[in-house]
C-alpha positions as CSV (number, residue, x, y, z in Angstrom):
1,X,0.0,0.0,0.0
2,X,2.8,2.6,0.6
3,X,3.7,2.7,-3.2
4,X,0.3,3.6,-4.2
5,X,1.4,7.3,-3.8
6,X,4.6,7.0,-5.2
7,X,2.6,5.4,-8.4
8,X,-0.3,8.1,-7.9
9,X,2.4,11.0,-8.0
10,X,4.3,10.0,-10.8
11,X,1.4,9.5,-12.7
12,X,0.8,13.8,-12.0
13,X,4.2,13.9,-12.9
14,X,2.9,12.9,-16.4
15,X,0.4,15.5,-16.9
16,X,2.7,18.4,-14.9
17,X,6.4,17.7,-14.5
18,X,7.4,20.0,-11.9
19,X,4.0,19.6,-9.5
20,X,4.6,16.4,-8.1
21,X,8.3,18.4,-7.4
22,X,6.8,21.3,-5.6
23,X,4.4,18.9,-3.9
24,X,7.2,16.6,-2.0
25,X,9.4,19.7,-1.8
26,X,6.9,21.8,-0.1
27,X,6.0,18.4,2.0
28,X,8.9,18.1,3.1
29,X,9.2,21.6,4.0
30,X,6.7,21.4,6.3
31,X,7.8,18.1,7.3
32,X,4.5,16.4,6.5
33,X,6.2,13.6,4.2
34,X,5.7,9.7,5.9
35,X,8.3,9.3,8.4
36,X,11.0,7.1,7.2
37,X,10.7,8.2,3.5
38,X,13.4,8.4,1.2
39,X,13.4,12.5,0.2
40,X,17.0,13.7,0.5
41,X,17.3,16.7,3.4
42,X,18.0,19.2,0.8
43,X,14.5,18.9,-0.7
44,X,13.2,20.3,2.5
45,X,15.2,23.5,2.4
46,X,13.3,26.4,2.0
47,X,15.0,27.7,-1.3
48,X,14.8,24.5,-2.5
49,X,11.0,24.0,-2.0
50,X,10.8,28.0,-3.2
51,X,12.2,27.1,-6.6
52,X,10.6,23.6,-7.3
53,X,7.5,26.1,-6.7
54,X,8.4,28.7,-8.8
55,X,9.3,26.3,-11.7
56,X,6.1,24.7,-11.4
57,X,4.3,27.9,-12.1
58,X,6.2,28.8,-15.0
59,X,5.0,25.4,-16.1
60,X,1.4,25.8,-15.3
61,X,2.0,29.1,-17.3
62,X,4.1,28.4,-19.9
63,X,1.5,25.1,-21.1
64,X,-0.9,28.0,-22.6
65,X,1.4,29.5,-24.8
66,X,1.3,28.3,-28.4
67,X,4.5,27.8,-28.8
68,X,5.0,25.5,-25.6
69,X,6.1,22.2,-26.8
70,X,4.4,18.8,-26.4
71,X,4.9,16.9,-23.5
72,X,6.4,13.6,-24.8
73,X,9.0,15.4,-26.5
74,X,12.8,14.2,-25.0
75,X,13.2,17.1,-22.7
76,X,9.9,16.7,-21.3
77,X,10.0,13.4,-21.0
78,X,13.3,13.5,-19.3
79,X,11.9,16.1,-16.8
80,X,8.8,13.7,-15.9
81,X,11.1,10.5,-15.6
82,X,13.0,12.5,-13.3
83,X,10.3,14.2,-11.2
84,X,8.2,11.4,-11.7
85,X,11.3,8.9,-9.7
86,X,12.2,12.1,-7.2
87,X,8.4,12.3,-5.8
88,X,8.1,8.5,-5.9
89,X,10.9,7.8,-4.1
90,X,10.1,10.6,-1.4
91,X,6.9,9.6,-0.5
92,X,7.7,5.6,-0.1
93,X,9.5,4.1,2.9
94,X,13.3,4.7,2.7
95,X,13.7,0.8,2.3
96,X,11.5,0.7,-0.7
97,X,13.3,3.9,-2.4
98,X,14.4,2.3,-5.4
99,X,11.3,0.5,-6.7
100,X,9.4,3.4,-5.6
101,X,11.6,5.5,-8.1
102,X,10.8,3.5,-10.8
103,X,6.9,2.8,-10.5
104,X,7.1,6.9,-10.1
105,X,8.9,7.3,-13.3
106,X,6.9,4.6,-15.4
107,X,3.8,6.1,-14.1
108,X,5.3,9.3,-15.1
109,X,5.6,8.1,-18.8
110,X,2.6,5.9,-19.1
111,X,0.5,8.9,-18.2
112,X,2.3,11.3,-20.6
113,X,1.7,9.8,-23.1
114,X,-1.9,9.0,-22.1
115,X,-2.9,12.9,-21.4
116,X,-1.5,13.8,-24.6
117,X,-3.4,11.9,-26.4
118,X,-6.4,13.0,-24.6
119,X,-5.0,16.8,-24.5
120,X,-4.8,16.8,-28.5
121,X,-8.2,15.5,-28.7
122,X,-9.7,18.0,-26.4
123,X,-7.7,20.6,-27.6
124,X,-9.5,20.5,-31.0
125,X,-12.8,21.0,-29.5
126,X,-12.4,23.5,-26.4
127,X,-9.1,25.0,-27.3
128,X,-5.0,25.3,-25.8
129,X,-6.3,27.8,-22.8
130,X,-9.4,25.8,-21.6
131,X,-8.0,22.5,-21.4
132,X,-4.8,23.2,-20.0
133,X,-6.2,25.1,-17.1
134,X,-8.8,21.5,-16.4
135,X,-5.7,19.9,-16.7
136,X,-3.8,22.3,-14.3
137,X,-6.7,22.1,-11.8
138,X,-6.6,18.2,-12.2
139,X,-3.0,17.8,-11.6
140,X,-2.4,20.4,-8.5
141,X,-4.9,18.8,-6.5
142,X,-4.4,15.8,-6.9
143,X,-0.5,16.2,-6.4
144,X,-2.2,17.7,-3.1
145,X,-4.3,14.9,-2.2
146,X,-1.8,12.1,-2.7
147,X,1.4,14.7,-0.5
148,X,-1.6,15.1,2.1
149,X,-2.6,11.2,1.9
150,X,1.1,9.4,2.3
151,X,1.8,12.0,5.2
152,X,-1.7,11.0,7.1
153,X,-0.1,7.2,6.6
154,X,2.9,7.5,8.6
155,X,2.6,5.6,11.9
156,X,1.6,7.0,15.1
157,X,4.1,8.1,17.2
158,X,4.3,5.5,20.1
159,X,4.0,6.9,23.6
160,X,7.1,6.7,25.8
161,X,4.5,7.3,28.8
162,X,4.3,3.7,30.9
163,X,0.8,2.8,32.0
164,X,0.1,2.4,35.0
């Protein structure tokens, strides 16, 4: 059950590459990833967890332009492998990091491809603008829901307290 959000969030990572980043970054920020997971320190930091934000608007911004480029192109894809294995990795349980990075980057890929397909189709009948922002709203909250879901998973903290 704990790589179901290391699946979920590279599958966002397909439709958005750098939300599923500036979800874990700014999880891990506010240190509301699953206790034992396998995020690096530095993706706490607040300048890191700043940027991973700021980059992730300029995506959300950049997809309405007519000139931005399709997602399964190389450098996209590259960027959703990578953010796609980064998130899935930081949400599982350190000991599962590795496999976790690679259902996060399939997902990411398998989904790519599948939005676009869906994207150019929709495209054609609502437009570039209209689409990408359902698409925006799809992918930001669910790259919310799953961060918010795999931190309410961690254990409970076990009392130290003896009873009496």
């Amino acid at each position: 059950m704990a790589l179901i959000h290391s699946v979920l969030m590279g599958a966002v990572a397909g439709m958005r590459a750098m939300t599923p980043f500036a979800a874990v970054a700014n999880a891990a920020r506010t240190r509301s990833l699953p206790r034992g997971n396998g995020a690096p320190p530095l993706l706490g930091s607040r300048i890191v967890a700043s940027l991973a934000g700021t980059l992730a608007a300029g995506e959300l911004a950049g997809d309405k332009m007519k000139t931005a480029p399709d997602r399964i192109v190389p450098a996209g894809m590259l960027a959703r492998i990578a953010t796609g294995a980064l998130a899935g990795a930081a949400l599982a349980p350190a000991r599962q990091r590795p496999v976790a990075a690679l259902l996060g980057a399939g997902a990411a890929v398998g989904m790519a491809y599948l939005t676009f397909r869906l994207r150019v189709r929709a495209m054609a009948r609502y437009g570039q603008t209209t689409t990408g922002v359902v698409e925006d709203a799809i992918a930001v909250t669910s790259a919310a829901l799953i961060a918010h879901s795999a931190a309410q998973t961690t254990p409970a903290r076990r009392s130290t307290r003896r009873r009496r």
